[in-house]
ZAVO-218149 format. One record per residue (C-alpha): residue number from 1; residue in three letters; x, y, z. Coordinates in Angstrom, 2 decimals. Example, Ala and Ser with C-alpha at 12.3 -4.5 7.8 and 13.67 -1.06 7.14 Angstrom:
BEGIN
SITE pos code      px      py      pz
SITE   1  ALA   12.30   -4.50    7.80
SITE   2  SER   13.67   -1.06    7.14
END
This chain:
BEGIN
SITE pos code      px      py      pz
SITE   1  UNK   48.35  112.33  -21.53
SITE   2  UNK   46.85  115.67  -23.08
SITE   3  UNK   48.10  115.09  -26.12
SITE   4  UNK   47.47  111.37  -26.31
SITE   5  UNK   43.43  111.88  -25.58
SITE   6  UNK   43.32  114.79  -28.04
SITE   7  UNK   44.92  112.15  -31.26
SITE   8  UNK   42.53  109.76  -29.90
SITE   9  UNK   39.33  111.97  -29.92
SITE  10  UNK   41.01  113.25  -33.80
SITE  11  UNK   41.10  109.50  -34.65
SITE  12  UNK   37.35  108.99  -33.76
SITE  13  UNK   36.15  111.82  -35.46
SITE  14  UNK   38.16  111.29  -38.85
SITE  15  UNK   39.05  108.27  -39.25
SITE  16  UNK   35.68  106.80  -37.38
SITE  17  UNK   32.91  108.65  -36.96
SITE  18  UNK   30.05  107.92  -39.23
SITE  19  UNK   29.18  111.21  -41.44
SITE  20  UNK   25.71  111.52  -43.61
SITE  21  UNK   24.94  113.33  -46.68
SITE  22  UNK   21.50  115.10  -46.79
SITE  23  UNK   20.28  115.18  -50.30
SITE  24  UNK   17.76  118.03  -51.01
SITE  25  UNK   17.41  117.91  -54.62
SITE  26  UNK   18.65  115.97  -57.82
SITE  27  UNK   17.22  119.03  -60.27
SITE  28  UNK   19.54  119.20  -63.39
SITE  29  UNK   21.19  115.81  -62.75
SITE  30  UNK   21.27  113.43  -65.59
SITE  31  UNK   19.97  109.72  -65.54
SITE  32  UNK   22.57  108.25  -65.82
SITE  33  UNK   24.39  110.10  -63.18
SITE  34  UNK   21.80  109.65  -60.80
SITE  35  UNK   22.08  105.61  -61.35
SITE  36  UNK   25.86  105.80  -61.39
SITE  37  UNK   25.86  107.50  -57.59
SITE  38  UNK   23.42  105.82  -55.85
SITE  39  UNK   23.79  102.19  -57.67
SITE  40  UNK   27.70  101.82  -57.02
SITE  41  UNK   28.08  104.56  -54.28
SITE  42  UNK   25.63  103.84  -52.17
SITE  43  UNK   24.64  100.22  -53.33
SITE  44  UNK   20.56  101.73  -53.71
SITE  45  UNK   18.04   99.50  -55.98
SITE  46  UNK   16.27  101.22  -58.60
SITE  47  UNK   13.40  101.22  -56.53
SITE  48  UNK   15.12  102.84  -53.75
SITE  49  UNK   16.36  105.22  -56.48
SITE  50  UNK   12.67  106.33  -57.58
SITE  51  UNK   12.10  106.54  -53.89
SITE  52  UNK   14.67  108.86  -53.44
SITE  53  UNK   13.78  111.43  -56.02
SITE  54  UNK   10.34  111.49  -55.48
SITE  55  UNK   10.89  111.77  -51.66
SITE  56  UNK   13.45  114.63  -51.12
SITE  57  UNK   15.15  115.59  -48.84
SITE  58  UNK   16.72  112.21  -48.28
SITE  59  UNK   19.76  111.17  -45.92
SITE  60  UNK   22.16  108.20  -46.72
SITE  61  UNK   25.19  107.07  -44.66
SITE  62  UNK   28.07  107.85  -46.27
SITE  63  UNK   30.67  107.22  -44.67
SITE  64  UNK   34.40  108.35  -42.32
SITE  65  UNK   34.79  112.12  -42.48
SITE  66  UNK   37.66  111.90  -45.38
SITE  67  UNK   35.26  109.18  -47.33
SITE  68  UNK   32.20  112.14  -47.22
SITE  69  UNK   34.23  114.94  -48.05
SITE  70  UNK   35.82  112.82  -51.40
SITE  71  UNK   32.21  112.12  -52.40
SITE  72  UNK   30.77  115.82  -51.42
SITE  73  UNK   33.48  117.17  -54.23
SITE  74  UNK   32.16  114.66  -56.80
SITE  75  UNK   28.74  115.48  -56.12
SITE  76  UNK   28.39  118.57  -56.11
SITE  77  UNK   30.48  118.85  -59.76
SITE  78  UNK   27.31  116.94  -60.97
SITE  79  UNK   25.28  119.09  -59.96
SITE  80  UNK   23.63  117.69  -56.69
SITE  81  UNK   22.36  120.00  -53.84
SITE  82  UNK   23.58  118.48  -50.55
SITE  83  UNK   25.03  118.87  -47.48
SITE  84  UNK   27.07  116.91  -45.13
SITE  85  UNK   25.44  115.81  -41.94
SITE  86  UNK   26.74  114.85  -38.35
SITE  87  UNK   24.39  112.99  -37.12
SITE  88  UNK   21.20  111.99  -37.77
SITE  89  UNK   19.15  113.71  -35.06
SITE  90  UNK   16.34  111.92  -34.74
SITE  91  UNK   15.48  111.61  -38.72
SITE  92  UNK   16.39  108.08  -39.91
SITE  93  UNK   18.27  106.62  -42.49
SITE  94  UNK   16.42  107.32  -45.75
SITE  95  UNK   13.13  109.74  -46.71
SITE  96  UNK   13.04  112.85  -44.24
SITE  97  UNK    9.42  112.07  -45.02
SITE  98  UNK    8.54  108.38  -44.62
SITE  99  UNK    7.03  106.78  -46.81
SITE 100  UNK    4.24  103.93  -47.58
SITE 101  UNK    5.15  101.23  -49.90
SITE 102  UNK    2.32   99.68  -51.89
SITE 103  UNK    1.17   96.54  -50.42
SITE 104  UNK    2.49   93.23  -52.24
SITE 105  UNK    0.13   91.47  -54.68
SITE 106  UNK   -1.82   88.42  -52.98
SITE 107  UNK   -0.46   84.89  -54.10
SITE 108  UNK    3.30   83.04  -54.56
SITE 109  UNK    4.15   83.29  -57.71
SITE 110  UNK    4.92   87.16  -58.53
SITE 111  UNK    8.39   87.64  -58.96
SITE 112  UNK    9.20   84.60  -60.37
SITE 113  UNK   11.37   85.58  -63.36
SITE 114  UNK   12.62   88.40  -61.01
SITE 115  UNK   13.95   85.86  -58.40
SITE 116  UNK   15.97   83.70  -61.36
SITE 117  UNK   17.93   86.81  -62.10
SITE 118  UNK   18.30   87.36  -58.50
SITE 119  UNK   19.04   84.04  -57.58
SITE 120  UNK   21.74   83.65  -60.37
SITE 121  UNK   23.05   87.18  -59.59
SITE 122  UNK   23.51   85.64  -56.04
SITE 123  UNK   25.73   82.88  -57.09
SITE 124  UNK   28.32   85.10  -59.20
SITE 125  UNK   27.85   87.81  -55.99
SITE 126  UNK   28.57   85.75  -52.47
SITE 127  UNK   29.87   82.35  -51.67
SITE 128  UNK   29.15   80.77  -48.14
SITE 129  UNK   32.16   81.23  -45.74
SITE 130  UNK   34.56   78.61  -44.34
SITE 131  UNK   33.46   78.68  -40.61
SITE 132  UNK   35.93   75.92  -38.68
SITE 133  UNK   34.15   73.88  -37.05
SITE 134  UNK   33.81   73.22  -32.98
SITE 135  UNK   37.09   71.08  -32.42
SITE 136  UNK   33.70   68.41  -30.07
SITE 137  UNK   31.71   68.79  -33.29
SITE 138  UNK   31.90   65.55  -36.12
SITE 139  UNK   34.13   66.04  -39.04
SITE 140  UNK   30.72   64.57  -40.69
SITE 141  UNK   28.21   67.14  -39.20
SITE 142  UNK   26.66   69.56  -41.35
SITE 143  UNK   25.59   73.16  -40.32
SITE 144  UNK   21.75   73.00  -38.59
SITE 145  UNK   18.86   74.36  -40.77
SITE 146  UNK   18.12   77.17  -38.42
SITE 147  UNK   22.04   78.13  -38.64
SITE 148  UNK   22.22   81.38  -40.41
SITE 149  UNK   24.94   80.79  -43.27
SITE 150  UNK   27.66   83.36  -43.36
SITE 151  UNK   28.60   84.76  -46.75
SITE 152  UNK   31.36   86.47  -48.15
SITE 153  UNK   31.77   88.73  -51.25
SITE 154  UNK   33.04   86.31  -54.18
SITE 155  UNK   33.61   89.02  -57.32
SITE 156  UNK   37.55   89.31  -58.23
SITE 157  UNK   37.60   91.82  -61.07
SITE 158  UNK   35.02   95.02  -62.22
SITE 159  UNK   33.42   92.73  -65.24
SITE 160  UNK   32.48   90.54  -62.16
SITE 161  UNK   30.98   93.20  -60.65
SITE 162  UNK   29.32   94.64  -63.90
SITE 163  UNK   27.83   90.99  -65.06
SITE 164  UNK   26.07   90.84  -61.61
SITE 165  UNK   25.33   94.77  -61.74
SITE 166  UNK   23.29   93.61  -65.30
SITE 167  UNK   21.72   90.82  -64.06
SITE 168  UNK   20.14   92.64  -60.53
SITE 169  UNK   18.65   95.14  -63.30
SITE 170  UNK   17.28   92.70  -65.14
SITE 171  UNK   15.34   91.44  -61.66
SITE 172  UNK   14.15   94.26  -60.87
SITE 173  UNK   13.29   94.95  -64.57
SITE 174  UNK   10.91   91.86  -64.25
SITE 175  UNK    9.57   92.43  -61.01
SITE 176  UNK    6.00   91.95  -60.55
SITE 177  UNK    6.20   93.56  -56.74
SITE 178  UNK    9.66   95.31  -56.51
SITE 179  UNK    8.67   96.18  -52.81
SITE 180  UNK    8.52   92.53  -51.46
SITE 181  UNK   10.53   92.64  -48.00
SITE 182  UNK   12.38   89.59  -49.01
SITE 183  UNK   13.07   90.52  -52.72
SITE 184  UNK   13.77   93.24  -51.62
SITE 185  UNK   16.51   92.20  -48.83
SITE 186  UNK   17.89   90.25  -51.61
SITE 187  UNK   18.21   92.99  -54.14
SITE 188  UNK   19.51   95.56  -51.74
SITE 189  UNK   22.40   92.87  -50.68
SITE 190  UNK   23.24   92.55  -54.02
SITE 191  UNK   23.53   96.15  -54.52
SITE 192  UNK   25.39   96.51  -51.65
SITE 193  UNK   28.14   93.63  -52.67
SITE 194  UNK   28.23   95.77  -56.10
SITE 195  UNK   29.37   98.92  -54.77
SITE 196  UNK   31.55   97.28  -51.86
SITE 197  UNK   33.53   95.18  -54.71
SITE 198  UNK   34.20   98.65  -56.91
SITE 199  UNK   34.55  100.98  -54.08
SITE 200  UNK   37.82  101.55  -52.24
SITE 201  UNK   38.61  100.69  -48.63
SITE 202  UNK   41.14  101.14  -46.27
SITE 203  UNK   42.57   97.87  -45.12
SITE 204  UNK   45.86   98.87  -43.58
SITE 205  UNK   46.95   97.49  -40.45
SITE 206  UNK   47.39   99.93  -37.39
SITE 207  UNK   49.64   97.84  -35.55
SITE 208  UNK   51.76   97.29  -38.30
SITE 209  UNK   52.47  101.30  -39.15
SITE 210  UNK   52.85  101.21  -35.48
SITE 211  UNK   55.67   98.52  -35.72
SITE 212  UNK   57.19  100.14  -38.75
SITE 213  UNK   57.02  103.80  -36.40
SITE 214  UNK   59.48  102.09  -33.91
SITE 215  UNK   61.90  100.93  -36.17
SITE 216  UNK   61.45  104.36  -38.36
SITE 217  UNK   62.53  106.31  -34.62
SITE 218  UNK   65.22  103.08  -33.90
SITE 219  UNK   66.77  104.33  -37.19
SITE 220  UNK   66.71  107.45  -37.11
SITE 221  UNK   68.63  107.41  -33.29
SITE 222  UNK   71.24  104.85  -35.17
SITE 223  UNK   71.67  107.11  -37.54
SITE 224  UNK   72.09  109.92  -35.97
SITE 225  UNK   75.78  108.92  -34.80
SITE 226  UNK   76.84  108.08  -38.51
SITE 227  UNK   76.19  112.18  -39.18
SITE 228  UNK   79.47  113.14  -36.89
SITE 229  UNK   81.42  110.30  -38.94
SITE 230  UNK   80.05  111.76  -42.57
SITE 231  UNK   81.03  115.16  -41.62
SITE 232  UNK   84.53  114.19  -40.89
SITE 233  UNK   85.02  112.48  -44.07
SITE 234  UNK   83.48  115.02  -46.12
SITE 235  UNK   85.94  117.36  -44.23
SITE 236  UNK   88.97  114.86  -45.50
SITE 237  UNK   87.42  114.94  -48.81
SITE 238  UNK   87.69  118.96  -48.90
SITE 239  UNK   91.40  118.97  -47.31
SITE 240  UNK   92.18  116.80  -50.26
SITE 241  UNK   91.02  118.78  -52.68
SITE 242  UNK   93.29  122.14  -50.87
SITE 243  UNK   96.68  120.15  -51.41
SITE 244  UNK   99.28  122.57  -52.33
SITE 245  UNK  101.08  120.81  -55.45
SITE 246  UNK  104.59  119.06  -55.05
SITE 247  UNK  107.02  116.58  -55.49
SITE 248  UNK  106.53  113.05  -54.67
SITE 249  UNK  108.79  111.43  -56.97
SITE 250  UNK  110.58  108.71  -54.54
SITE 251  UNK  113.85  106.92  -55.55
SITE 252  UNK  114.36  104.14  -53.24
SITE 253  UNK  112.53  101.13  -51.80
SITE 254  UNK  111.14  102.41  -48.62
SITE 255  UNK  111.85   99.05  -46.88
SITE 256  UNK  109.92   97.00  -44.75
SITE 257  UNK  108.55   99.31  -42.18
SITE 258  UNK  105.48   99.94  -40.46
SITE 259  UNK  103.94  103.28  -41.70
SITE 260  UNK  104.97  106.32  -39.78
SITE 261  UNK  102.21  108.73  -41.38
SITE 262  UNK  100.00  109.86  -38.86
SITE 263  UNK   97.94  111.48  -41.11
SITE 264  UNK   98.23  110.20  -44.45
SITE 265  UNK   95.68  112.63  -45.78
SITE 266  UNK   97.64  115.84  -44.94
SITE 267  UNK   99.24  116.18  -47.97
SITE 268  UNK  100.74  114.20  -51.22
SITE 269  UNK  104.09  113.20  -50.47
SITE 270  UNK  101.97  111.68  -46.66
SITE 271  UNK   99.48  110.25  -48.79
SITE 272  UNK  101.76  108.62  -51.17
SITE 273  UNK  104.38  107.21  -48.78
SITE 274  UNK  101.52  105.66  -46.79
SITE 275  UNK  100.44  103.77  -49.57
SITE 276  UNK  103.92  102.82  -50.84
SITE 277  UNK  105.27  101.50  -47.21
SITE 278  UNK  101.59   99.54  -47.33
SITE 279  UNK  101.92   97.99  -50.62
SITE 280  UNK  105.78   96.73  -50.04
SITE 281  UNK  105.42   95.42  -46.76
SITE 282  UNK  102.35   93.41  -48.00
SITE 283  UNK  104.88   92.31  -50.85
SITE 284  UNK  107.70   91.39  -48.29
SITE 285  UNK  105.39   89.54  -45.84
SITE 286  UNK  103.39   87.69  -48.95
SITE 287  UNK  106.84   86.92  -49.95
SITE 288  UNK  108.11   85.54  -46.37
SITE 289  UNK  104.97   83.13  -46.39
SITE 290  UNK  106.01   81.88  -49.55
SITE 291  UNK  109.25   80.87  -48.81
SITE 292  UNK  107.87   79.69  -45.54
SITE 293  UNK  105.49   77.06  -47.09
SITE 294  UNK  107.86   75.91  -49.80
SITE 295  UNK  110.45   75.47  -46.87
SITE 296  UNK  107.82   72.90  -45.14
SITE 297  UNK  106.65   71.26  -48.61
SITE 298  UNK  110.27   69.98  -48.96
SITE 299  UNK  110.44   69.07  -45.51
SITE 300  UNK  107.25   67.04  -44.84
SITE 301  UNK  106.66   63.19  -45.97
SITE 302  UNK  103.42   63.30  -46.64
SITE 303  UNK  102.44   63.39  -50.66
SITE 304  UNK   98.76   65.41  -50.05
SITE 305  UNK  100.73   67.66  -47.40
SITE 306  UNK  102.91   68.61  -49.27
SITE 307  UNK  100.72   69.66  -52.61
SITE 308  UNK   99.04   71.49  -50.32
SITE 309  UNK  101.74   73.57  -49.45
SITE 310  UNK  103.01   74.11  -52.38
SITE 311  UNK   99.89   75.58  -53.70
SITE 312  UNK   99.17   78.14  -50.74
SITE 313  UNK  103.58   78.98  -51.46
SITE 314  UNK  102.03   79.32  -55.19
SITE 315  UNK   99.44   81.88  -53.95
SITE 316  UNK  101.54   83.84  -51.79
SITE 317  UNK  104.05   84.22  -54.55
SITE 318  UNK  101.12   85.89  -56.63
SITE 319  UNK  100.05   87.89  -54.05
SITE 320  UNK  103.48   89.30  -53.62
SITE 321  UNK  103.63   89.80  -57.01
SITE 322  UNK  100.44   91.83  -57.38
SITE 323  UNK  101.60   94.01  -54.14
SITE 324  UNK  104.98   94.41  -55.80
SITE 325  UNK  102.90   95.71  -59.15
SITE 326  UNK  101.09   97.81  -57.33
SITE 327  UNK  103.85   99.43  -55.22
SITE 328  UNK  105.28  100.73  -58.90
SITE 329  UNK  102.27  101.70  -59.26
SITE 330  UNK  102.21  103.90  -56.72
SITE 331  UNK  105.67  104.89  -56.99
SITE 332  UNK  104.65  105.95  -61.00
SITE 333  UNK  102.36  108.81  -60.18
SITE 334  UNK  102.73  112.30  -60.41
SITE 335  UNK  100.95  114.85  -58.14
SITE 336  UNK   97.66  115.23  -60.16
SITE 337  UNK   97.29  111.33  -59.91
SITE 338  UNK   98.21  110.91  -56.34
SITE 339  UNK   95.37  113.52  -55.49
SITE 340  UNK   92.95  111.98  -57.73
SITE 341  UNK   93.65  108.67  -55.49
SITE 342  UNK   93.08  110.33  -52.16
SITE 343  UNK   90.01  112.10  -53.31
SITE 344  UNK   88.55  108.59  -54.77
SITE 345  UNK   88.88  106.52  -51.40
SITE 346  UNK   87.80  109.95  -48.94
SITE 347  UNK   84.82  109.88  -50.96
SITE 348  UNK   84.36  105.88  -50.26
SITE 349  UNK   84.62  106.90  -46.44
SITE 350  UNK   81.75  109.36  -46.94
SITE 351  UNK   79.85  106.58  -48.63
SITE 352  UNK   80.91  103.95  -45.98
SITE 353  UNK   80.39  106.72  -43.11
SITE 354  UNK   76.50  106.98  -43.95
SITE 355  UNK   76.18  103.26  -43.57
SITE 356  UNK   73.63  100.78  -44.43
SITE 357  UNK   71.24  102.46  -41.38
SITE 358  UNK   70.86  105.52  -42.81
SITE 359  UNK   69.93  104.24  -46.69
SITE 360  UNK   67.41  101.85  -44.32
SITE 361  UNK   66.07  105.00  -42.53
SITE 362  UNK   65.36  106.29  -45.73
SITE 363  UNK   64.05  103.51  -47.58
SITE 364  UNK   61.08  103.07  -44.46
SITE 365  UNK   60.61  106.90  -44.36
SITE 366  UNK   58.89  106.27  -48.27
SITE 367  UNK   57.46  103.02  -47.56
SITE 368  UNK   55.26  104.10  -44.84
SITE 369  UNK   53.86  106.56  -47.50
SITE 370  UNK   53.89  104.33  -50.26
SITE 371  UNK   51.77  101.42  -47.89
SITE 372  UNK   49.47  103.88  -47.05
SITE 373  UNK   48.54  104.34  -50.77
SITE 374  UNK   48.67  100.24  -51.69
SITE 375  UNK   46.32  100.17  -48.85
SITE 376  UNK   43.35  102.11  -50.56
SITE 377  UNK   42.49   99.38  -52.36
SITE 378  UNK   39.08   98.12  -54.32
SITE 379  UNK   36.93   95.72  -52.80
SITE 380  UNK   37.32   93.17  -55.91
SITE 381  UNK   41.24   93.19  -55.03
SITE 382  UNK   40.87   92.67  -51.31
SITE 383  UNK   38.58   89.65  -52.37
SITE 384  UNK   41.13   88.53  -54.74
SITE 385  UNK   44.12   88.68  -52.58
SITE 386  UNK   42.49   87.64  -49.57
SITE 387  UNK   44.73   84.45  -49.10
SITE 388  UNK   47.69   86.17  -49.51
SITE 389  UNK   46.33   89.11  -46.61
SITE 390  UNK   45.90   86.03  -44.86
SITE 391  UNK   49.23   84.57  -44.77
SITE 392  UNK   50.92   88.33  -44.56
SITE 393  UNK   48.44   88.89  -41.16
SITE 394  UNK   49.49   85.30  -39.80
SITE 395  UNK   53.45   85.89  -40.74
SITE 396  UNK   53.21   89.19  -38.87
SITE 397  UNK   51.14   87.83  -35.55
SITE 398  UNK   53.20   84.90  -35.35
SITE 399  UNK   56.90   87.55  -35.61
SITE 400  UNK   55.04   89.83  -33.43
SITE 401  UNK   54.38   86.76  -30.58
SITE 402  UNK   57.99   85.61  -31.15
SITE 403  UNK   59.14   88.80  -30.20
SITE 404  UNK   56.68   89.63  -27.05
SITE 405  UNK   57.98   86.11  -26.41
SITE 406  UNK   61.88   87.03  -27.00
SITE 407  UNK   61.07   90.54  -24.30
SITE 408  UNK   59.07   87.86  -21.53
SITE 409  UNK   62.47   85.73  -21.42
SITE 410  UNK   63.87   89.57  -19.81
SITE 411  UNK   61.29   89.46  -16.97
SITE 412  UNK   62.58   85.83  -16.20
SITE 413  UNK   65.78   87.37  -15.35
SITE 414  UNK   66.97   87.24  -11.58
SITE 415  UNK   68.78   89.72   -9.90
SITE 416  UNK   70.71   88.68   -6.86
SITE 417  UNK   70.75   91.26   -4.23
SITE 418  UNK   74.09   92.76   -2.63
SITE 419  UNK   75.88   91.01   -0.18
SITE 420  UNK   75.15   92.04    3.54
SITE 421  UNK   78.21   91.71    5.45
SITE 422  UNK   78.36   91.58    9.11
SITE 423  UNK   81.92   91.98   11.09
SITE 424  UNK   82.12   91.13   14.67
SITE 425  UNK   83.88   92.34   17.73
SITE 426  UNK   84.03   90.88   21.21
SITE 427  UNK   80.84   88.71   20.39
SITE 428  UNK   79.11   91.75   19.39
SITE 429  UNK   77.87   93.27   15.98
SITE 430  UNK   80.34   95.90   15.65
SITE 431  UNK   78.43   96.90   12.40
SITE 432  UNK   76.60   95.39    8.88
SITE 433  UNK   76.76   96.71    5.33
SITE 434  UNK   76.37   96.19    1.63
SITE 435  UNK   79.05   94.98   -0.86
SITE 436  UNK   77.70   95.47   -4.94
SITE 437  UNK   77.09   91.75   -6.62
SITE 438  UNK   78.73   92.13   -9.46
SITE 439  UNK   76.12   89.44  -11.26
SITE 440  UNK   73.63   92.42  -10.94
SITE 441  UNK   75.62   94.15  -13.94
SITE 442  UNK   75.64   90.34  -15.56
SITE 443  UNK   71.63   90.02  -15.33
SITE 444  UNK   71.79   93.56  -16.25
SITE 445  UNK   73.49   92.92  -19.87
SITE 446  UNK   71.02   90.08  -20.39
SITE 447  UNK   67.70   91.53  -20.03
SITE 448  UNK   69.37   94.24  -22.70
SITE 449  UNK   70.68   92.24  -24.89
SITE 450  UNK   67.10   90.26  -24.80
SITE 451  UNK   65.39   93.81  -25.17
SITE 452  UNK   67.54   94.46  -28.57
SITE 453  UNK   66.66   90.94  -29.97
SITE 454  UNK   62.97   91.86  -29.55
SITE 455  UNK   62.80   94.97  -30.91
SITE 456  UNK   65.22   93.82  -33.86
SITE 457  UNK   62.64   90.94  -34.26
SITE 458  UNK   59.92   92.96  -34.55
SITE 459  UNK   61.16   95.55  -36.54
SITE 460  UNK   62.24   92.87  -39.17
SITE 461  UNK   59.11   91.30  -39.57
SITE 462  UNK   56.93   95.08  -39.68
SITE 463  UNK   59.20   96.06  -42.67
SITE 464  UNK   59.05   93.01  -44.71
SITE 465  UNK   54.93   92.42  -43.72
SITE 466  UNK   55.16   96.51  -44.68
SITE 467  UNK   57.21   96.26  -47.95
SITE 468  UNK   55.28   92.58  -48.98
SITE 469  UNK   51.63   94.34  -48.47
SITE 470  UNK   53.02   97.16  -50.81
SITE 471  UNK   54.18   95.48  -53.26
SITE 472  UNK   50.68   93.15  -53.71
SITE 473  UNK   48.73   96.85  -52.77
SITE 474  UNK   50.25   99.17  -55.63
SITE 475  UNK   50.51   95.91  -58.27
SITE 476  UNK   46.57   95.00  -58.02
SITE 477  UNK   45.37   98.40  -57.25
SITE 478  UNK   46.88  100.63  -60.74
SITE 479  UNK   46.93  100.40  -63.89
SITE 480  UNK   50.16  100.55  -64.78
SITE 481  UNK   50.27  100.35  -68.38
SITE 482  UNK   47.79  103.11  -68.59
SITE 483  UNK   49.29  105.42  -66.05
SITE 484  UNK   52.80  104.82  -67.91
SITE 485  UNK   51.51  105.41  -71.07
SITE 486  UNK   50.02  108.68  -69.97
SITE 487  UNK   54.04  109.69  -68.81
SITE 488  UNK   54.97  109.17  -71.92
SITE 489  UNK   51.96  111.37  -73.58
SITE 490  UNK   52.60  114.00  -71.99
SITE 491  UNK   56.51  113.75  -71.74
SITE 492  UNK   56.47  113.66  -75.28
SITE 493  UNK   54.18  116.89  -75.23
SITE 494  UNK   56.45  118.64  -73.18
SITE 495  UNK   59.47  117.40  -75.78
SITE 496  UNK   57.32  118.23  -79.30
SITE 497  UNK   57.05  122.08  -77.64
END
């Protein structure tokens, strides 16, 4: 419980908590620095800019405690003075000293030019959300006047973002009264869908890393019994290799016998005579079929029956043919070659001892990582894979339900008490016990065997949602071509010295 609350209150304070940044002077930063922070970090207007630097100190939101701590480093490389902030104790959001704006100039028509820019800047910026409507409501009826209309962030790529950066300049360029509350409003929402589209943001899913945690520990307990099973074949694999050298020239057929080596991997002349009695009786018994089916093909009447049979008596024949090959085969090598054999298929045990689990364990011990990382993605990708975040969420509620459905059929499960026997004597209850129902151990197997399905279920769907979500996440998120080209720079650097 202790440690639960204390990862909960870490959570809050890391990975929730709002953190400020308290700027208390901008001396010796460039212009074009000062734009670049504020316009696409903070999503300021150039007004608010001017505000800012002739109104120090001044405190903006920043963000979680990892967010403020990236943009503290950047900062204060350029050559800010700052300092991270808590909490805002008392002092709001902006000037430490507030401040008056000049009053707006009397009439309706200042800002016209401004608002064109704005207005078009507006269109390329936010496109009105898809609300469903109430299932009562008319296919026909349109959203009320006084409805507020929801918007959504429209801008797919950075020259997106940069066109509508140029054009909310150019409004507030040609503003007659830059500090108009509702030119304002509009210019400040632009900024803001600016620096959200080229910005990254977390958007991984909790209960997914969750889902992928359970089948990480599920794995990791399966695996743990192929270890005892590697060890033994790697031990196999080193007796092999400790073979004294002898003989194993054999003379004779060994007949058809079943194989008497216990421990085939004890030494050569084992080994060898394992595999030669294996190969010959597979060639006798091959043979024995063969015979067998061409017996009935002569005897049966019917035409398709009997083609039949004489092709599986056709097949058999090869097969005993091939076994009969490889028996010389065997029966041809010399020491050094019957070793190399034995060390080739101990070695496919260790392979086939680690199983498909443990490759499985490992492949979801890098994903996790590697979905962590395709998760810090840009605003402009998260807008342009949206429909594709959509259909990943709804494939892993709707696996997630099937299995919580899958674990509800266990509670559904009756258990049928032990019988109470009663024996009488002399019309009198001489005594009463229990006998075990043995459907108990019956109900019992169910509800497991349910449990397993939903936890195999859910474990399927969080590593394919998982491994899907990477794949889109690293793809839109990198470029590639540059960071590959880079590897090659500076491998061939490294190669040239």
């Amino acid at each position: 419980m202790l440690i639960t609350l204390s990862l909960a209150i870490l959570a809050y304070f890391f990975l929730y908590k709002s953190y400020y940044i308290r700027f208390n002077s901008v001396e010796g930063v460039s212009e074009e620095s000062l734009i670049k922070v504020f316009k696409y970090e903070f999503g300021l207007s150039l007004a608010q800019i001017k505000e800012l630097t002739a109104h120090m100190p001044y405190v903006l939101k920043a963000g979680t405690f990892f967010e403020t701590r990236s943009l503290m480093k950047q900062l204060a490389a350029m050559g800010f003075q700052c300092e991270r902030v808590r909490a805002l104790k008392g002092v709001e959001e902006g000037p430490v000293t507030p401040i008056e704006p000049p009053a707006a100039p009397v009439g309706d028509n200042f800002n016209t030019e401004a608002w064109k820019y704005a207005d078009e800047a507006f269109s390329f910026a936010l496109r009105p959300v898809d609300i469903k409507k109430d299932k009562k409501a008319k296919e026909e009826e349109a959203v009320k006047e006084d409805e507020t209309q929801m918007m959504e962030y429209a801008m797919t790529s950075p020259e997106e973002a940069m066109r509508v950066d140029a054009l909310i300049d150019q409004a507030e360029a040609a503003a007659d009264a830059p500090y108009d509350e509702a030119f304002r409003d509009r210019i400040s929402t632009l900024r803001k869908a600016v620096s959200w589209t080229l910005k990254r943001h977390w958007t991984h899913s909790w209960i997914l890393i969750v889902g992928v945690l359970v089948t990480l520990f599920v794995l990791f307990v399966r695996s743990l019994s192929t270890r005892t099973n590697v060890r033994e074949a790697k031990e196999v694999v080193a007796k092999v290799k400790k073979w004294e050298r002898c003989d194993t020239t054999f003379a004779e057929y060994p007949g058809e016998r079943h194989v008497s080596v216990a421990a085939p991997f004890d030494n050569a002349v084992d080994y060898k005579m394992h595999h030669l009695c294996k190969s010959y009786n597979n060639h006798l018994r091959s043979k024995s079929i063969a015979e067998r089916k061409a017996k009935e093909a002569k005897e049966t009447t019917s035409r398709s029956e009997r083609k039949e049979l004489l092709e599986e008596a056709k097949e058999h024949e090869r097969d005993a043919k091939e076994y009969l090959k490889e028996y010389k085969k065997w029966n041809k090598m010399n020491f050094r070659q019957v070793r190399a054999a034995a060390i080739e298929e101990a070695e496919h045990w260790v392979d086939h001892a680690r199983s498909i689990v443990t490759y499985l364990f490992i492949y979801v011990l890098i994903l996790m990582p590697l979905y962590v990382m395709a998760s810090h993605q840009y605003g402009y990708v998260i807008t342009k894979t949206k429909e594709s975040a959509k259909m990943l969420n709804e494939l892993r509620n709707l696996g997630y339900e099937l299995a919580l459905s899958v674990l509800g059929l266990a509670l559904m499960v009756k258990f049928a008490p032990d019988y109470v026997v009663t024996e009488y004597r002399n019309g009198r209850v001489d005594r009463k016990y229990e006998e075990m129902n043995e459907e108990n151990y019956f109900n019992w197997g169910k509800v497991m065997a349910i449990v397993v399905v939903a936890f195999i279920i859910m474990c399927v769907v969080s590593v394919v949602v998982m491994t899907i979500s990477t794949i889109i996440g690293l793809y839109h998120n990198y470029d590639w071509k540059q960071i590959i080209g880079t590897m090659k720079a500076k491998v061939e650097q490294v190669q040239a010295k």
